[in-house]
N, C-alpha and C positions, 0 to 999 in steps of 0.2 A: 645245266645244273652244276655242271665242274666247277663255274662261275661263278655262280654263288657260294661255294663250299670255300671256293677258293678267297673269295673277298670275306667269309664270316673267318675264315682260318687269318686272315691278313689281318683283320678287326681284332680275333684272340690274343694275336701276338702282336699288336698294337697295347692292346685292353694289357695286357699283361707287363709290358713292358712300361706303361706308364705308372703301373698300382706299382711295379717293383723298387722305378723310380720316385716314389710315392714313398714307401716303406724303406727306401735307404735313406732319405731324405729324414724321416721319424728316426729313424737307427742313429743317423748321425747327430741330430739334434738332441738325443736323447744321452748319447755319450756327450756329448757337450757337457748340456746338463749337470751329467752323472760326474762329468772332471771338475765342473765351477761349484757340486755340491762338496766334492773331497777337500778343493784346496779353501773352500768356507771351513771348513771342519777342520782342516790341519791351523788353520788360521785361528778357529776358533780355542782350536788347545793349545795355539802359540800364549791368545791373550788369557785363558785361562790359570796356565805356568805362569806363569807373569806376575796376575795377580796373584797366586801361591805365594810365589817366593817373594813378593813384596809383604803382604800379610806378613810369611816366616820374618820379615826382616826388622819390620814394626813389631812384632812380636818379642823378638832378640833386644830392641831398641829398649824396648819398656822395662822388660826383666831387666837389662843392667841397669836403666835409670833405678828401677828398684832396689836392685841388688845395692847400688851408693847409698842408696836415702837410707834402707837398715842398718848397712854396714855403720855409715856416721852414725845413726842414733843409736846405735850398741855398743860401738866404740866409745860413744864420748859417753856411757852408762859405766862400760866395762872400764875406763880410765879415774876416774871417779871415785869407783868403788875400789879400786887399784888403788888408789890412793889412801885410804882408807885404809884398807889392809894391810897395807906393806910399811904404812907408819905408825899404826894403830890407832890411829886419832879418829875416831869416828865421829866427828862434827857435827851439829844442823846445818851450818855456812855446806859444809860438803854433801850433805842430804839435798838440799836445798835446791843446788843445783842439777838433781836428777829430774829427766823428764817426767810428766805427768804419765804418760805411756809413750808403749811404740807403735807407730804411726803405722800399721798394714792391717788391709781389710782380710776376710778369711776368704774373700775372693779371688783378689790379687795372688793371696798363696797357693788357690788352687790352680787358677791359668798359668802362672809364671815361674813356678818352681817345682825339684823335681817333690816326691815324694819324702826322700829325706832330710832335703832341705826345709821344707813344709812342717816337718819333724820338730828340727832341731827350734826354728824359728818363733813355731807356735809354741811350744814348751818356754822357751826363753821368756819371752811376751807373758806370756800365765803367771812366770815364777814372778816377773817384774811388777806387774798387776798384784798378782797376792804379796808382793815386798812392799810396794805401793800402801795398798790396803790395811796391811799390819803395821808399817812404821811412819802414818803417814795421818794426819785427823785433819781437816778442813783444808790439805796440799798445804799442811805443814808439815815438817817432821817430830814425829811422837815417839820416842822408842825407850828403851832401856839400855844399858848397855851389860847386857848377860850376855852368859854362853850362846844360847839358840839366838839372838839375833847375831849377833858374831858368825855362828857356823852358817845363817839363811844368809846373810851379805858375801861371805867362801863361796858355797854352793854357787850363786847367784854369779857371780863374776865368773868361776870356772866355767859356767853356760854363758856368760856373754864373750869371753874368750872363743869357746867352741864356733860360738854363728862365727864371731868377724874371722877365724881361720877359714871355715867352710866356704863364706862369701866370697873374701878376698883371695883366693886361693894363693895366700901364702904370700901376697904381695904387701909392703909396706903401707900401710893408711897414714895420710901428710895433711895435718893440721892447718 
């Protein structure tokens, strides 16, 4: 009987030693695993970043192509009417040449600029649109030359002044 005690004991720790080797074998493959799942995941928020700041960059891209396309079209509104002003000639030939509007959707102002930029731009736009509207009949120019259109063209230019500072931050705009 010691014999057999002894061969099922020799069996146990056979039996035991192979399930251990069994279950180190799962341990390790599991930590494998568990290292080829982290460095998928540090990978994956490599290319994650990535695309971020690619986004941010396309982003930045747009807004300053933006930023030129307003700045020129308010510039050459605000020069214009500049002209106007500062000789008093208030002409059709110099009406004339104002654009029919400014070219930005209310979209564009909301993804692409800040809040007071947004401000300053859509106000301008509005004023130009209603300057438009009032001295302007079939995109010709209609007006009178009184006080109130005199002070709406002032007003008008001092808001188109304000964008191309705000835009250009203070940089020269070259014709």
């Amino acid at each position: 009987m010691e014999l057999a005690a002894l061969i099922v004991s020799i069996c146990g720790v056979i039996v035991t030693g192979v399930f251990s080797f069994l279950i180190w074998q799962a341990n390790k493959q599991s930590a494998i695993a568990a290292k080829e799942a982290t460095n998928a995941a540090i990978e994956s928020a490599r290319i994650s970043q990535s695309m971020l700041e690619m986004q941010e960059e396309q982003k930045e891209s747009i807004r300053n192509q933006l930023k030129r396309d307003i700045t020129t079209q308010v510039y050459f509104i605000e020069r214009n009417l500049n002209t106007m002003v500062s000789t008093g000639k208030y002409s059709s030939e110099i009406m004339s040449r104002l654009p029919e509007k400014i070219n930005i959707t209310n979209l564009e102002l909301a993804n692409y600029f800040s809040e007071d930029e947004r401000a300053l731009i859509y106000k301008a736009r509005s004023k130009f649109e209603n300057y438009r509207n009032d001295y302007f009949t079939n995109g010709k120019p209609d007006y009178a030359i009184d006080e109130e259109f005199i002070q709406t063209t002032k007003d008008l230019l001092d808001l188109t002044k304000d964008v191309v500072i705000l835009l250009t931050d203070h940089y020269i705009i070259r014709n």
